[in-house]
C-alpha positions in Angstrom: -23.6 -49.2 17.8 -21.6 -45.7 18.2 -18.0 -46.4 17.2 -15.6 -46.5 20.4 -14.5 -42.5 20.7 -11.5 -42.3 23.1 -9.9 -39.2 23.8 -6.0 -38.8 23.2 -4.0 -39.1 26.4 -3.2 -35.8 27.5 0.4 -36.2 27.3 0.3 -37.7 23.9 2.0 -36.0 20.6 -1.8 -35.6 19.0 -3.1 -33.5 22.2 0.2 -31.7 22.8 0.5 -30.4 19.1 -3.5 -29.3 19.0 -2.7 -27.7 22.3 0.6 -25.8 20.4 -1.7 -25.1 17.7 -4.2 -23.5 20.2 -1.2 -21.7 21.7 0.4 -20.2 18.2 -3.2 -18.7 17.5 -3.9 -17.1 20.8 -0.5 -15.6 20.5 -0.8 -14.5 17.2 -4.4 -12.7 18.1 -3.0 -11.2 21.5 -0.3 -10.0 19.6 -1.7 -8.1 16.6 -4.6 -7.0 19.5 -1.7 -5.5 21.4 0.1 -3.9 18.6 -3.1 -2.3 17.3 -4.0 -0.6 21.2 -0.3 0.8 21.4 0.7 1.5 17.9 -3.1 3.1 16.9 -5.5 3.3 19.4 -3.7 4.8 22.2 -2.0 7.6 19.7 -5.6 8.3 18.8 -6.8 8.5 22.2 -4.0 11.3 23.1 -3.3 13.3 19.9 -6.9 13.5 18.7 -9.0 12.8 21.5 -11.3 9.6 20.5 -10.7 7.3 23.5 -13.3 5.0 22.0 -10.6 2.5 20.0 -8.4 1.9 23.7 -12.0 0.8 25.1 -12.3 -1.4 22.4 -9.5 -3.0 21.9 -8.1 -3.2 25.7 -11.1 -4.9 26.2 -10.7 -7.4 23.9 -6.9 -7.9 24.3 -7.9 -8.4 28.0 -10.3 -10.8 27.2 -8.5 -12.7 24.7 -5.6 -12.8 26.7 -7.3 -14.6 29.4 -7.5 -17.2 26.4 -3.5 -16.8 25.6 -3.5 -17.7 29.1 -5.2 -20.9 29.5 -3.9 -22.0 26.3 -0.4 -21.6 27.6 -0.8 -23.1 30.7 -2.4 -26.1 29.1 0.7 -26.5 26.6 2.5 -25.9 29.2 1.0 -28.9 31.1 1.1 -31.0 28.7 4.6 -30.8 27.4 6.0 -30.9 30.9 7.6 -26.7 30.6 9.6 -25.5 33.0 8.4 -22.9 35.2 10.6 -20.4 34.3 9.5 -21.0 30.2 6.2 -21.0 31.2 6.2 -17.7 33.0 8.6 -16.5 30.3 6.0 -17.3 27.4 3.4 -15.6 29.4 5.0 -12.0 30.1 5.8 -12.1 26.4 2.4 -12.0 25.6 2.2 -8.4 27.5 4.5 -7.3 25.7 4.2 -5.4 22.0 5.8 -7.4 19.4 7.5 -10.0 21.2 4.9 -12.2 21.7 5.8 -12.7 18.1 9.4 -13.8 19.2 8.0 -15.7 22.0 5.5 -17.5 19.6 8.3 -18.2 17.3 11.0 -19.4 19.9 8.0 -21.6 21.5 7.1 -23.1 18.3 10.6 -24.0 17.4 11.4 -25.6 20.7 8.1 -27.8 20.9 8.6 -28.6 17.1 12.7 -29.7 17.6 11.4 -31.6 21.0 13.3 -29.7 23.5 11.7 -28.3 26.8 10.4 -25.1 26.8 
């Protein structure tokens, strides 16, 4: 007979750091995504005329932000956020480079157990 299989509860310290986990990647990939469309892509679309990289790459950072997203929303959940930190940590995530500082601050909150 199959071994008993229960799922952590979803409030739990197991569930809430894979959900962080899940969180600090999306962020990470979001991130780099959105430094590569503004910092390379969109330079090459305007100074040497090859719009193929911002179709590219906005696609996927649109894409995979949908992912940063849920993922956020779900930590969020989980670890009872605030509103405000929640939408905060979002916006970040539009934002060149500081979805690296969000990521951080995020990750050093859930880690010291304060609300985000």
């Amino acid at each position: 007979m199959a071994a008993d299989r229960t799922a952590p509860a979803r409030d739990s310290e197991q569930a809430i750091a894979a959900a962080l986990q899940r969180y600090r990647v999306m962020a990470t990939v979001v991130g780099v995504l959105l430094v590569l469309l503004f910092a390379v892509a969109v330079p090459l679309k305007y100074l040497a005329d090859v719009p193929e990289f911002v179709t590219v790459l906005g696609t996927a950072h649109g894409w995979l932000y949908a992912l940063f997203f849920l993922s956020t929303v779900d930590l969020a959940l989980r670890a009872k956020w605030s509103l405000r930190g929640a939408v905060v940590a979002l916006v970040l995530g539009t934002i060149p480079f500081l979805s690296f500082y969000g990521e951080r601050t995020v990750t050093q909150k859930m880690r010291a157990g304060e609300r985000v």
